[in-house]
SEDREN-525045 format. One record per residue: x, z, y of N, C-alpha, C in turn. Coordinates in steps of 0.001 Angstrom, whole numbers, plus 524288, in hexadecimal, padded with zeros to 5 digits. Example, Ala and Ser with C-alpha at 12.3 -4.5 7.8 and 13.67 -1.06 7.14 Angstrom:
BEGIN
8338681E787E9C68300C81E787EE6C8339081E787F31C
8323281BA87F7368356681BE47FBDC8326481EBE8001E
This chain:
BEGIN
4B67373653C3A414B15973433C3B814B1ED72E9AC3D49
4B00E72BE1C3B3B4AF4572557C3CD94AD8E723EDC4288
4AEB47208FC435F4AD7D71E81C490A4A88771EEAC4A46
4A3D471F41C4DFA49ECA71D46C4EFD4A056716A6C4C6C
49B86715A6C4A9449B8B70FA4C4B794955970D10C48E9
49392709EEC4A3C48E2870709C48F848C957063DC448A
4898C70709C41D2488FB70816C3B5F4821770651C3AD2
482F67027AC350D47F9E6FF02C340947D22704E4C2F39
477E2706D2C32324749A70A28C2F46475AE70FA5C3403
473AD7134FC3355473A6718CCC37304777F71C06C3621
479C471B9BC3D1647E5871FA3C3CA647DC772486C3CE0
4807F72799C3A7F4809572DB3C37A04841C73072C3A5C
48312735DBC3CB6487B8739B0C3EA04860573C0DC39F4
487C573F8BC370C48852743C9C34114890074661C368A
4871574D5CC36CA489EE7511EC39B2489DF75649C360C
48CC27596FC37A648CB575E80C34E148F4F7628EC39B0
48EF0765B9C37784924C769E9C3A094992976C35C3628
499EE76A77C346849D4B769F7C308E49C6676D45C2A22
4987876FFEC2A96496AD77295C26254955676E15C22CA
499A7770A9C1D3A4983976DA6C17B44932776D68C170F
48E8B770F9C161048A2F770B9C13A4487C076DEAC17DA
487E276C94C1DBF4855476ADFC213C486937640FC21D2
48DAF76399C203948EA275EE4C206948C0C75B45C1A2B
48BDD75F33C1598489E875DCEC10FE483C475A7CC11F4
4833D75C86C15DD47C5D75D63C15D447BDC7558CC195C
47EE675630C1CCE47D5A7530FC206C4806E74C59C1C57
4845F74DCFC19D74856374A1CC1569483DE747D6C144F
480AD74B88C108D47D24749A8C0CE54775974607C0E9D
476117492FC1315472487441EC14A5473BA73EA5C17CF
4779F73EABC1AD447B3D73ABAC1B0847BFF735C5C1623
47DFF739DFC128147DEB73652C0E12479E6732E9C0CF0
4750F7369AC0B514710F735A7C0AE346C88730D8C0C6D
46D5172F5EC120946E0172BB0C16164700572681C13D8
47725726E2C10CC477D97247FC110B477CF721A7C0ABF
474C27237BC090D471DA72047C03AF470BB71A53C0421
470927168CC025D4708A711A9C035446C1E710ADC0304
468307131BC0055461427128DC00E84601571548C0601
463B37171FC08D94607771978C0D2246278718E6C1268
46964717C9C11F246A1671473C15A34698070E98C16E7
467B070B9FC12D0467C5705C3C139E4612770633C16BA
45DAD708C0C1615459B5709A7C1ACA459F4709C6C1E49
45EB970C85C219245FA870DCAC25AE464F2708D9C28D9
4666970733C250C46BA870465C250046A9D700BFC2BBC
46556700EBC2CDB465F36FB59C2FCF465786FF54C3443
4670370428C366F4663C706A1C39D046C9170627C3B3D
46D9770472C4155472F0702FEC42824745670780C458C
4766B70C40C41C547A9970FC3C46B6480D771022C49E0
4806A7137BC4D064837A71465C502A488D0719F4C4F2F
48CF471A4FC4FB848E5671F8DC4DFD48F19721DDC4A07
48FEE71D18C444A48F4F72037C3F324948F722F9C404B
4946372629C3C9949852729AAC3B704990D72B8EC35B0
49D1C727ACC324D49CB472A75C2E1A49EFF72F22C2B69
4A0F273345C2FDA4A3897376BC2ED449E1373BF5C2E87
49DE374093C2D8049BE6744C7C2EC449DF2746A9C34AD
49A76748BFC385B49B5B74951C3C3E499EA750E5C3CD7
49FC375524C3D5A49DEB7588EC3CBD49F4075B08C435D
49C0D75F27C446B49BC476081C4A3849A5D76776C499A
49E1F76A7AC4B4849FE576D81C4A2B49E1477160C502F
49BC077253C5042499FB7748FC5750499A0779A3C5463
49D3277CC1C5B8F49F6C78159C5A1F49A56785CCC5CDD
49C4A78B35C5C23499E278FEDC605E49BC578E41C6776
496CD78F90C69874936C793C3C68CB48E4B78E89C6765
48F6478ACFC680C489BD78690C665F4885778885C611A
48AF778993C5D6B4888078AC4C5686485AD78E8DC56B0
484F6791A9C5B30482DE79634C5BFC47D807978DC5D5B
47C80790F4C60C0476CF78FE7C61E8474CA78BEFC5E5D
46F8A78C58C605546B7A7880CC5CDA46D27782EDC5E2C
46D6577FB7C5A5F46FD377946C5D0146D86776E1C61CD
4673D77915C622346487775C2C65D74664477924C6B38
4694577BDAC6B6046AFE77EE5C71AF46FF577DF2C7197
474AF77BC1C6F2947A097798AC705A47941777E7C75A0
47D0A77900C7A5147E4477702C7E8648187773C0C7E35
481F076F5DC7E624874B769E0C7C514873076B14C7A13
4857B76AF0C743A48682768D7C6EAB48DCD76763C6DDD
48DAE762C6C707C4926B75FE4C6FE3496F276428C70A5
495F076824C757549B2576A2FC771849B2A76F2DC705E
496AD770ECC6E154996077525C6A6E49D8277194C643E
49D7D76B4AC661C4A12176A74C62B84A69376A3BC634B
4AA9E76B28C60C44AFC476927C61F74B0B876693C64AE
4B421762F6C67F74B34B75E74C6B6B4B51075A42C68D7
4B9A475932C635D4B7F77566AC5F0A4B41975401C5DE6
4AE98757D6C5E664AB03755AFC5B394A608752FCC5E6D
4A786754B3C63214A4B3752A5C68F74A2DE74EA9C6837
4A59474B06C680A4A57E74557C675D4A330741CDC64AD
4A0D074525C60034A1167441FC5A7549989742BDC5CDB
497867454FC5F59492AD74487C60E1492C27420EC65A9
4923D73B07C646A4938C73872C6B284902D733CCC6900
48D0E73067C6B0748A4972C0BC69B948E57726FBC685D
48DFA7241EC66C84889572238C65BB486F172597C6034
481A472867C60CF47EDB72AE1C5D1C47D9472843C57B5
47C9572B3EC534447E857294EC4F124778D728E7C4E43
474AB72562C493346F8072374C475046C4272984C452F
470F972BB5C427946F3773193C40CB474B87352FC40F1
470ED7386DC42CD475C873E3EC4173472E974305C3DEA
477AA744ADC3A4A476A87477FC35264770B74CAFC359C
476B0750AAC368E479B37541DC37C64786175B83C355E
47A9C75F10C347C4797E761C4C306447B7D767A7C32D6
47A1176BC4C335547A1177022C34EB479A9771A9C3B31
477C877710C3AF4476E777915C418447A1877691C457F
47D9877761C45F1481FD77697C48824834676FC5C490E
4803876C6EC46FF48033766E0C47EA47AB5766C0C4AAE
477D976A05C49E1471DC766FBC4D3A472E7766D5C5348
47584767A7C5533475B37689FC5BA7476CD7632BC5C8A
47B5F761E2C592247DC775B8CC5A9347A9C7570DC57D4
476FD7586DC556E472A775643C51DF46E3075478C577E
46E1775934C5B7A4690F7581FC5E1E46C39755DAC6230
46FD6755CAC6284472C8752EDC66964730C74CABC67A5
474E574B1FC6256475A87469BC61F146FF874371C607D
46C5A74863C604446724743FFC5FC3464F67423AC66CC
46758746A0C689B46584746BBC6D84468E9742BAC72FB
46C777422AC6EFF46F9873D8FC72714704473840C706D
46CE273898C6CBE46BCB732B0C6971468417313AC6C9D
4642773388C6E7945E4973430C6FE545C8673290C6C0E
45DEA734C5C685D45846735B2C617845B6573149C5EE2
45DDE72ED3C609345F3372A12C5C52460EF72C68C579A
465C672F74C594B467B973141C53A3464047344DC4F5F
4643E73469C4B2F45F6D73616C488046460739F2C4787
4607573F17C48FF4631F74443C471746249747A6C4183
4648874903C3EBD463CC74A87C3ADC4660F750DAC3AB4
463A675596C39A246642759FCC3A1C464F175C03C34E7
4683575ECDC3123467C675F4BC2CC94683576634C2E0E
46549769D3C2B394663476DBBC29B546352772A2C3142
463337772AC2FAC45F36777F7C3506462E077964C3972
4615077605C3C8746485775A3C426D4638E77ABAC45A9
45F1E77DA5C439845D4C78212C46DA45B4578142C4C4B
45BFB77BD4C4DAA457D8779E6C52A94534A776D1C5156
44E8977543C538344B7B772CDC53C644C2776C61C4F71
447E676A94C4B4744A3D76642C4B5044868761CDC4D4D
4463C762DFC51814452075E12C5363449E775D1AC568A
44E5075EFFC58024532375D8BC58F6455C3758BCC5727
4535775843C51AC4568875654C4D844514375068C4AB4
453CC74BD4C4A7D44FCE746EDC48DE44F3574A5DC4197
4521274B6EC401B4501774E28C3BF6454877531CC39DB
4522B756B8C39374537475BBEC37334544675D24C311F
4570075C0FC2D0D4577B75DCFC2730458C1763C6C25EA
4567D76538C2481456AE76AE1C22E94544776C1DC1ED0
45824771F5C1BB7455257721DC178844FA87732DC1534
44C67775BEC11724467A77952C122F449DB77DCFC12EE
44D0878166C12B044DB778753C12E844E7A7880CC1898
44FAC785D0C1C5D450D17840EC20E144B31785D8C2334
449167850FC214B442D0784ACC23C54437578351C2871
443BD77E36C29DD4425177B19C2F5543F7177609C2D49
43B93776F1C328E4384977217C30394355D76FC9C3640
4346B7695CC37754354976736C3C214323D7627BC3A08
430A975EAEC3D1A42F507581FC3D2143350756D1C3B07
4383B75633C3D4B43E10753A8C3AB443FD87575EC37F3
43D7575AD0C34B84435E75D48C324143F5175BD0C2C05
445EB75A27C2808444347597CC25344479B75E63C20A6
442E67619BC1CCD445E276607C1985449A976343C15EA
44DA376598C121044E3876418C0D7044F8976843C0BD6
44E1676877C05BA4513476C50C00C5456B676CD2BFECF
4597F76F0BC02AB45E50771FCC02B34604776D98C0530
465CE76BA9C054A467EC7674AC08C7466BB761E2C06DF
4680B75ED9C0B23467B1759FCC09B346D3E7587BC0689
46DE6756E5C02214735275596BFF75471EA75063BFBAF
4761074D66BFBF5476237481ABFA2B47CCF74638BF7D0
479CC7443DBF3E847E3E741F4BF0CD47D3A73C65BF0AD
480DE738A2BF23347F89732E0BF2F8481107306BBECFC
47ED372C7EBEC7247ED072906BE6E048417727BCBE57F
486E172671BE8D948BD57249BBE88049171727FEBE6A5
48F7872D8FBE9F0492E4731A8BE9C94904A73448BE462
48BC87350BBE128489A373552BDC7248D3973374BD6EE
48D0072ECCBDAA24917C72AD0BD60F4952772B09BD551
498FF72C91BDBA449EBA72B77BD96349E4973262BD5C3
49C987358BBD80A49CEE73A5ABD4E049C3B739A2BD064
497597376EBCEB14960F7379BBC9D149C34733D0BC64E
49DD073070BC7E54A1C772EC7BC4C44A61373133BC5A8
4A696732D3BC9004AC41735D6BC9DA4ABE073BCFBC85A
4A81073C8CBC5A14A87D7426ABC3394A42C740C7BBDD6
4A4AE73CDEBBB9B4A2AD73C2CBB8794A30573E2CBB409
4A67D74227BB21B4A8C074572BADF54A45974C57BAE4C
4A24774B66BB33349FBF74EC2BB324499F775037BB107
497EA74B22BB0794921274A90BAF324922C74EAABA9C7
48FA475009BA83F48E7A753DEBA48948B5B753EBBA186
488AD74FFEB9D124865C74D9AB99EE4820D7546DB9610
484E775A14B9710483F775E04B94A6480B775F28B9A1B
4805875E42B9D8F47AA975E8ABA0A747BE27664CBA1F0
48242767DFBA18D4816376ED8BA2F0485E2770EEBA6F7
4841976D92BAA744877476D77BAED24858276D80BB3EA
487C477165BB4B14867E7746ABB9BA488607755ABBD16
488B77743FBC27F48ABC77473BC7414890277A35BCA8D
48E6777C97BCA4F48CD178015BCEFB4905878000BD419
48C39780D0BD74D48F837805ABDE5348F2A78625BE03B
493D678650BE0804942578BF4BE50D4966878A4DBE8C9
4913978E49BED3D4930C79037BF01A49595791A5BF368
4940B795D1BF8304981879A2CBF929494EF79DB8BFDC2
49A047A04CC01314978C7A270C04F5493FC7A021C091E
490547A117C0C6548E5479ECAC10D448AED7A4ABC1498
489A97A22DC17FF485B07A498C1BD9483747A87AC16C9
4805E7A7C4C141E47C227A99CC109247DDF7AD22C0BAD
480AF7A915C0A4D483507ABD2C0451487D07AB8DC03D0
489AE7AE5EBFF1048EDA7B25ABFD5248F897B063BF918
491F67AF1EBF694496177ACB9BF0344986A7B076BEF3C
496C47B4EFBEE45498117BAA4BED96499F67B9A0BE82C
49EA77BE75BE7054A03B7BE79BE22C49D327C0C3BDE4E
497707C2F9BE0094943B7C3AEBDC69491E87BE4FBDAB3
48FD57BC01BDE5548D347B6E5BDEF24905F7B206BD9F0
494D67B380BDABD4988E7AFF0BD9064992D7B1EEBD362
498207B64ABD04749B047BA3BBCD4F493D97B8EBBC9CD
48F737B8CABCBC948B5E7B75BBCA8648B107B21DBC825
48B667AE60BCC4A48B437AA28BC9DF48EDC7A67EBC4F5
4953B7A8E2BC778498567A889BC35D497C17A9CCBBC9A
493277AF86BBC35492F77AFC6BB6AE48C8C7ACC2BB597
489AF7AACABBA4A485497A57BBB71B488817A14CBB591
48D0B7A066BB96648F3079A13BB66F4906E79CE8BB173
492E179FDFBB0F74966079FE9BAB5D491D079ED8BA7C0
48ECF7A319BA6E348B007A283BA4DB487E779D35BA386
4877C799F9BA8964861179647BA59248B5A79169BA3B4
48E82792A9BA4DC4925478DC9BA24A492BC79138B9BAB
491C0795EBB99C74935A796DDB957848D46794EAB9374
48952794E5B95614843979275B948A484A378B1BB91B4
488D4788B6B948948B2678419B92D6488CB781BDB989A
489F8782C6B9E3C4898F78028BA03C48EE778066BA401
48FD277A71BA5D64950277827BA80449400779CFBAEB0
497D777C4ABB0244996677E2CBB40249AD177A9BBB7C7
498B6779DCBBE2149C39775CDBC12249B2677817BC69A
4A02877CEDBC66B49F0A77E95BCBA54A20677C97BCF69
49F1077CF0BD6804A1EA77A22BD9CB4A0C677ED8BDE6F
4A42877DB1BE0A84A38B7828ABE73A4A27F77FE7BE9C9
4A01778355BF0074A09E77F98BF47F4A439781B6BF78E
4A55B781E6BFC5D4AA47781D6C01374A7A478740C0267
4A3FF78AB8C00994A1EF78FD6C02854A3D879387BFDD7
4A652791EEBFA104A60D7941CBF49A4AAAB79716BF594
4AD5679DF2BF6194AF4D7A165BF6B04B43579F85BF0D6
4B7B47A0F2BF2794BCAB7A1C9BEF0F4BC1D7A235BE92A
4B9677A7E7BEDB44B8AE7AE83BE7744B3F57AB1FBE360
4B01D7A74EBE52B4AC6F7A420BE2084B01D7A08BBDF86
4B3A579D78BE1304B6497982FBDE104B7A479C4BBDA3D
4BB4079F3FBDA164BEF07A074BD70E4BB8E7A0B6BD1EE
4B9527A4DABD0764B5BA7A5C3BCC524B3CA7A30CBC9FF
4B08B79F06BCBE24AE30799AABC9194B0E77956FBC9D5
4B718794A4BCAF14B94F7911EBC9134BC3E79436BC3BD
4BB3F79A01BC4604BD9679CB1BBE0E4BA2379A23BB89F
4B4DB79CFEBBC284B10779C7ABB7BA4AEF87962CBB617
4B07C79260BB92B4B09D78CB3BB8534B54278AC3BB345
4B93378CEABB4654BC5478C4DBB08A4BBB678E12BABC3
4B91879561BACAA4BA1D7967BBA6114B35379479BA420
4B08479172BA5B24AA9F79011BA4464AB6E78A90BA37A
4B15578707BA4844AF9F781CABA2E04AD8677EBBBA67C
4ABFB781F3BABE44AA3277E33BB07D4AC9877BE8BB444
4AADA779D3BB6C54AF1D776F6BBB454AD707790FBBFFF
4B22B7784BBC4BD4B0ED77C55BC8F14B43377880BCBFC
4B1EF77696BD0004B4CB77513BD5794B3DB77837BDB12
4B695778CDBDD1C4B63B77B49BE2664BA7D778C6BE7DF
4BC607740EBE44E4BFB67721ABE9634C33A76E5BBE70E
4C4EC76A12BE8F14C94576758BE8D64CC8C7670BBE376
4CE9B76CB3BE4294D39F76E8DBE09D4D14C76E35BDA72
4CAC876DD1BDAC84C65F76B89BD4A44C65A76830BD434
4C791763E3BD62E4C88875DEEBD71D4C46275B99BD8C3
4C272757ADBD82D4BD16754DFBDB2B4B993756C3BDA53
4B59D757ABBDEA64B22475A16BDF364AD61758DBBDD53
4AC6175B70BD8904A6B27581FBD4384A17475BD0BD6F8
4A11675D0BBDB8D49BEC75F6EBDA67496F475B15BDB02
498CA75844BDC7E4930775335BDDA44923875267BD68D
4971C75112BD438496CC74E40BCBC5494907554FBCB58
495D4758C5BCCB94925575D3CBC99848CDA75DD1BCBCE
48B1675BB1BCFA9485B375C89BD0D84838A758CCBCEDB
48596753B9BCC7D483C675103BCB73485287503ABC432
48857752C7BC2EB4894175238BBC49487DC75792BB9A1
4845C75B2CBBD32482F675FB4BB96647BFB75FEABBB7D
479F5763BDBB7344750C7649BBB5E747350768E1BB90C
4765D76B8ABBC2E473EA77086BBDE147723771C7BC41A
475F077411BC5914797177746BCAA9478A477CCABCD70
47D8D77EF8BCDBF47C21785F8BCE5947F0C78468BD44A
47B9B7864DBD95947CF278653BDDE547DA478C18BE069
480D678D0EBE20747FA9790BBBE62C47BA479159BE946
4795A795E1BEC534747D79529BEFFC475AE79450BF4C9
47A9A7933FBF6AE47C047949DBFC8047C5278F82BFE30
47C3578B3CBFCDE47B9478394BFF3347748780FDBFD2E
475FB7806DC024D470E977C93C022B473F4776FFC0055
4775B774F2C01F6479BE7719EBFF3647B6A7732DBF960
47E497757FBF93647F107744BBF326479A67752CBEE3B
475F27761ABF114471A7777F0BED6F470967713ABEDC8
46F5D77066BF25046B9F76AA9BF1EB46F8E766D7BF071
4747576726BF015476E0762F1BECB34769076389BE6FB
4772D76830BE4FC473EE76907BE02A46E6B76506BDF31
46C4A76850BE257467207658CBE3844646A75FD6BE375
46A7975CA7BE4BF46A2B757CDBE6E046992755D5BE2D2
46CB375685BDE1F46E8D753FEBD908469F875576BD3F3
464BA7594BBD6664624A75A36BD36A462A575E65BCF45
4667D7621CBCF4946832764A8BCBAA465CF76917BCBE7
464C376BD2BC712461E977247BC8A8464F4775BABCB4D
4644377632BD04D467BB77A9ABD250465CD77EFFBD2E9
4697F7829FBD09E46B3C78744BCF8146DCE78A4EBD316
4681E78DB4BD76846B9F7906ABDCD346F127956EBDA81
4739F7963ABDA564779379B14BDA844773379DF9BDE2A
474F97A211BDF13475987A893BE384479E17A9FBBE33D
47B347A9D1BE92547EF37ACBDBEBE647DE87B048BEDE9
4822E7B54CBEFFB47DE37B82EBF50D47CA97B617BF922
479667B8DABFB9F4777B7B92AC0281471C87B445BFFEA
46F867B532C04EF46A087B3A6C04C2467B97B1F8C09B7
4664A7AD1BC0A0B462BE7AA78C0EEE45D1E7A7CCC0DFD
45AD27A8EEC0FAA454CF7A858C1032455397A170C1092
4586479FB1C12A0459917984EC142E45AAE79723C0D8C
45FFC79940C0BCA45F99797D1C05FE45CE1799D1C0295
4597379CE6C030B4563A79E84BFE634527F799E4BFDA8
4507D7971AC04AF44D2E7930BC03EA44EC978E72C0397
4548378D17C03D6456DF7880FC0026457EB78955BF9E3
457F678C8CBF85F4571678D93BF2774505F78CB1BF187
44E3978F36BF36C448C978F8FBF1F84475F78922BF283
4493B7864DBF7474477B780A8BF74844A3C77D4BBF2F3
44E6877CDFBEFD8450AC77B48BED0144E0977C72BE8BE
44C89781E4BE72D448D778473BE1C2443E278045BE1E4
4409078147BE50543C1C77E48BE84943B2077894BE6A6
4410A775F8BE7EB4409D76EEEBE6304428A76FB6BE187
4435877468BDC24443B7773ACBD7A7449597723ABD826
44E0A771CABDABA452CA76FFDBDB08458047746BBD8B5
4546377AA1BDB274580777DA2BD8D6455B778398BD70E
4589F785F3BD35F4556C78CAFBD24C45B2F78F2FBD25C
45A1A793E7BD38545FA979915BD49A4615879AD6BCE57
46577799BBBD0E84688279B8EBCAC0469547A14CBC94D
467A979FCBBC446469227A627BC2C146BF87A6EFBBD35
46E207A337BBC144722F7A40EBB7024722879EFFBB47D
46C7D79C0FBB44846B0C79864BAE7746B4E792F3BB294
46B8F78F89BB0DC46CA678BB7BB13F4658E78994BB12E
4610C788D8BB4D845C7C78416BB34945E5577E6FBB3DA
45B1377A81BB1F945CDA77406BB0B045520774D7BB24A
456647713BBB6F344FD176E20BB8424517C76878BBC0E
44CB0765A8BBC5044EF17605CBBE9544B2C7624EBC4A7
44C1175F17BC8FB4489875E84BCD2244BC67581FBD24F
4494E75722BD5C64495B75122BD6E844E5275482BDAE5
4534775102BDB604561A753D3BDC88456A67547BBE34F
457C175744BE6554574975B15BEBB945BA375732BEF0B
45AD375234BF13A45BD974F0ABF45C45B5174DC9BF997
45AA3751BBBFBC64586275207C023845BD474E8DC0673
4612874C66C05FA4620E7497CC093E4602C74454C08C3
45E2274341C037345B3673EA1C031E457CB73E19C075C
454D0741DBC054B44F74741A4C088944D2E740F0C0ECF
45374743C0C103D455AB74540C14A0456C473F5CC1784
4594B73D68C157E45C077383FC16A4457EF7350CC1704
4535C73430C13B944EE0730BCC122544CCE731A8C1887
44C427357EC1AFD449D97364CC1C9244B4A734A3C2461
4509E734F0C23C74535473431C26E34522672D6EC2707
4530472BCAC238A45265726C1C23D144D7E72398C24EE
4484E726C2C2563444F5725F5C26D74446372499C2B22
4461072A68C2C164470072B39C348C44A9B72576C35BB
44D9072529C33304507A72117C358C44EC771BE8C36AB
44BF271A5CC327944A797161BC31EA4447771570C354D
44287718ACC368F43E7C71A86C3A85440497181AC3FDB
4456171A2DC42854478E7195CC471144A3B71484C45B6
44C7671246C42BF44EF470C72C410D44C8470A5CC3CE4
4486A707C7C3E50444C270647C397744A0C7009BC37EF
448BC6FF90C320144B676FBD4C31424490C6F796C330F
44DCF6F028C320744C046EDE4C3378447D46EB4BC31A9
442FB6E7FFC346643FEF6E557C304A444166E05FC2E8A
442186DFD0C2AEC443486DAE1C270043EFF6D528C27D9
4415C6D110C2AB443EA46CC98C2B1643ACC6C9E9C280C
4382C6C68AC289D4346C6C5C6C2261437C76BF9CC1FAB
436F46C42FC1AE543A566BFEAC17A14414E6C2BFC163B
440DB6C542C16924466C6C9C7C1612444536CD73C1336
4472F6CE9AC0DB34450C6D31EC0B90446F36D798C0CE8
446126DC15C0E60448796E35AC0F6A44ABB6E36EC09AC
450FE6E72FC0AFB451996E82EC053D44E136EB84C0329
44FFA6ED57BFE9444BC86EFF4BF9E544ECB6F6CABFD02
4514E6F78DC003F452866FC2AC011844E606FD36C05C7
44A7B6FA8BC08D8447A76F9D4C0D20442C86FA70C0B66
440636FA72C049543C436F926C02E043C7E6FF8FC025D
């Protein structure tokens, strides 16, 4: 982690609790932020405390046990490592993404005295007026003055990182327009990657790669053994390609979301659906077992914005405006900001750039 130090535009804590899908989340709008149409708005806001690392905070039992807004010292349920890590001078905004971060979320707004603009992503399960603004999804059903919904996560791919992909996997683009990305999966809270589950879906791919469509399966870090094995079989004898780690060599799943026509997701990540999502592609939800009333209504909200329908063997092709919520997210942030740090005026006789108009 970099030093504190004074930074020309608003300084950023990132936070997470160390969860992938939670640190994914808080990323991506980070990123988002830092778009050059949307930070050069903000650019003339002088912070304190940047930090360009991710800042993760790991607070143990018996605090995980209560609601964030009843922690007694906050500070003491962290490591004593990580103690420290929350000490002023307070940062312009803090980012921050699952239960287990909102305690230190209401903390540090409360020892800023409001300066820091708080940002809590995903439902804190306390009050949000705790929080200068609250992001959460619609299946979530929470709704507040500051809380703002979105359709499945906020996920962002920056212009830059678009590019080097696109040239550095440039062998991938696929001019036959029958290429298809599928993401699995795995176990969680909810659902099972059962060897039925797996034994199901395994004979739709076949089916459709003997259909003439190109195979590009990828796992996630939840994806069970007994699942790789099989569909890195059936990847081979179908002609498709299959990564699941390292030992596949560089990791193309950004050139396959972005060099194929279609995508078959698992139902169990709100992230991996809305990165689908992100790129505009028809996504194609895959059933697993087990069943939650929370994801039935992030599927149903995804169906809803036309972004995705449940798979059941065939492959549909439809277009819709593609499912960008950290944009929106960020737009919005930057509002607030510029609210509390209005920019400067411009003298008469000085033109504002064309990014000010």
């Amino acid at each position: 982690m970099g030093s504190p130090m004074r930074t020309l535009g608003p300084s950023i804590w990132s936070v997470s609790d160390g969860r992938a899908g939670n640190a994914s989340q808080v990323r991506a709008l980070v990123h988002a932020l830092g778009e050059p149409s949307r930070w050069l708005r903000i650019a003339h806001i002088m912070g304190e405390a940047h930090r360009a690392e991710p800042m993760v905070l790991t607070p143990r039992a018996p605090w995980t046990w209560l609601p964030a807004g009843t922690w007694p010292s906050p500070l003491s349920a962290l490591p004593k490592a990580q103690r420290s890590l929350i000490a002023p001078p307070w940062p312009t905004l803090w980012i921050a993404a699952g239960r287990r971060s909102a305690a230190f979320s209401k903390l540090v707004r409360e020892r800023s005295d409001g300066k820091t603009f708080t940002v809590q992503i995903l439902d804190p399960k306390i009050d949000a007026s705790n929080f200068d603004l609250l992001v959460v999804p619609q299946h979530d059903g929470v709704s507040g003055a500051n809380v703002i919904t979105t359709v499945g996560s906020p996920a962002h791919f920056g212009a830059e990182m678009l590019e080097e992909t696109g040239q550095a996997f440039a062998p991938l683009a696929d001019e036959t327009r029958r290429s298809v990305v599928v993401v699995l999966g795995g176990h969680s809270k909810v659902h099972r990657f059962t060897p039925d589950a797996a034994a199901r879906l395994e004979a739709q791919l076949r089916k459709l790669a003997a259909e003439g469509w190109r195979l590009r399966i990828t796992t996630s870090r939840r994806t069970p053994l007994e699942v790789i094995t099989p569909f890195r079989k059936m990847a081979d004898e179908t002609g498709g390609q299959f990564w699941s780690g390292a030992q596949d060599g560089p990791n193309p799943y950004l050139a396959w979301l972005m060099f194929s026509t279609a995508a078959i997701v698992t139902e169990d990540s709100a992230n991996m659906l809305s990165e689908a999502a992100w790129h505009g592609l028809p996504v194609h939800i895959a059933p697993l077992e087990g069943h939650a009333p929370k994801f039935t209504r992030l599927h149903e909200s995804l169906i809803a914005r036309g972004a995705a329908r449940r798979f059941t063997g065939t492959l549909d092709q439809w277009t819709y405006e593609p499912v960008r919520e950290a944009d929106r997210v960020a737009d919005l942030i930057v509002e607030k900001l510029l609210a509390r740090y209005p920019a400067p005026a411009f003298t008469s006789g000085v033109a504002a750039p064309d990014w000010l108009s």
